[in-house]
N, C-alpha and C positions, 0 to 999 in steps of 0.2 A: 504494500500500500504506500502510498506518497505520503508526504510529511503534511498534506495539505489535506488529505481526510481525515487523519488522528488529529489534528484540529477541530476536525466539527465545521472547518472554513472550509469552502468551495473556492478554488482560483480560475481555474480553465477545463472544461472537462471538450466532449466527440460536439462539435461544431460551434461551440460560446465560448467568451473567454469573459473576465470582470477588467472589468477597466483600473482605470488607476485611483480613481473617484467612487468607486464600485455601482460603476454603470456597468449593465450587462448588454452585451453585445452578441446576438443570436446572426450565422450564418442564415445562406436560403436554402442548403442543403437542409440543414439541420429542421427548420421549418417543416420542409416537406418527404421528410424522409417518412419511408411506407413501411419500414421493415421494425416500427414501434409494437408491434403485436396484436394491433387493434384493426378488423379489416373496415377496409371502406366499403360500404353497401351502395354509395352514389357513381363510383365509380366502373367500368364496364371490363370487362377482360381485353386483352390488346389483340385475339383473333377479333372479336365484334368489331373493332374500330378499323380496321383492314377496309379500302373502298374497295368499291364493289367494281371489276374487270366490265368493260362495252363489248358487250357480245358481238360479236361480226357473225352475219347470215349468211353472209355472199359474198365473191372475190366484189362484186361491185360496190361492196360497201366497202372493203376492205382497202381499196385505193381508190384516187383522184377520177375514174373513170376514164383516164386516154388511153387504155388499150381498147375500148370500142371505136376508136375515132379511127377514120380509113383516109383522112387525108390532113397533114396538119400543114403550112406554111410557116419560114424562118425567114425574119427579114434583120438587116443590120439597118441599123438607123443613128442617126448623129445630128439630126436637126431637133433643134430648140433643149439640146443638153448641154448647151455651155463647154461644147467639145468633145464632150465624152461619147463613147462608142457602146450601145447596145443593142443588144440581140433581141425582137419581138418572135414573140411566140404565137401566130396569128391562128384562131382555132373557130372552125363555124361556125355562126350564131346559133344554129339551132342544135349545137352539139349541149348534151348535158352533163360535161365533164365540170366538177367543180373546179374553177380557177385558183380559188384562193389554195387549197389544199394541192393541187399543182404546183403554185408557185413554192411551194416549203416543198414539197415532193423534189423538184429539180434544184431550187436552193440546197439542198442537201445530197445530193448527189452529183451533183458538177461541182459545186464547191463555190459559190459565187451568188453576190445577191441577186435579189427577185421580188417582184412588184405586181399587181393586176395594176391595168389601167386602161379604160376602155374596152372593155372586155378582154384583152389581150395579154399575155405575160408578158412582163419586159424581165429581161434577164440581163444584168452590167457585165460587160465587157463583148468585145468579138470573139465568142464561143461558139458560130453558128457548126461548125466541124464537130464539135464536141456534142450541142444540143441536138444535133440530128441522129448522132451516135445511141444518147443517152433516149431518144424518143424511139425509134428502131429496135434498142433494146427493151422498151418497156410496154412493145404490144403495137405500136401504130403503123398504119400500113403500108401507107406513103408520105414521104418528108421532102416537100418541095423550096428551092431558096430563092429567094429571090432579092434583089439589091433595094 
């Protein structure tokens, strides 16, 4: 035993210590520690608090939907960007490939930002070699370029 329990005085004990004015100073460990012996009945087990996985029905939910698209268009573009040079990812109107989910789809897999705008993906930089590759590979049936 410490010299500080055969006292009968408490100095510092597992998260408080006393001050020098003997203010007591309580950690937040110490607050909220669970392993007091007392259970919480408000609180849930940590499998219950697990979110709950989005079930996927269909590859068509499962991605952006452009492997049904049978014709896509890539155009490099440079006007009204202040010099800069990007790649449009021009897709039918009446296709119903989610864009937005597109654009992070190819963001992350070409390696390079990406934007909807006007209905169309714009992808930064001249990637159109890369973006035809990358659309080819991921179902589409024809990749046409144009300037």
């Amino acid at each position: 035993m410490s010299p500080a329990k055969k006292k009968g005085r408490i100095t510092s004990g597992e998260g408080f210590t006393m001050g020098e004015n003997n203010s007591l100073n309580l950690s937040i460990g110490a607050l909220f520690r669970e392993d007091s012996g007392k259970e919480d009945i408000h609180s849930a087990p940590l499998e219950d608090q697990k979110p709950e996985k989005k079930k996927v029905y269909s590859e068509r939910d499962a991605n952006s939907g452009i492997s049904y698209l049978s014709r896509v268009s890539l155009q490099r573009q440079t006007a009204g960007r202040g010099g800069k040079t990007v790649t449009a990812v021009i897709l039918p109107k009446d296709a119903k490939a989610d864009r937005e989910r597109l654009a992070k789809e190819m963001r992350k897999g070409l390696g390079c930002g990406s934007f909807v705008e006007g209905g169309n993906v714009i992808l930064q930089g001249d990637i159109c070699d890369r973006a035809r590759e990358w659309l080819i590979k991921n179902g589409v049936k024809e990749v046409v370029s144009g300037n």
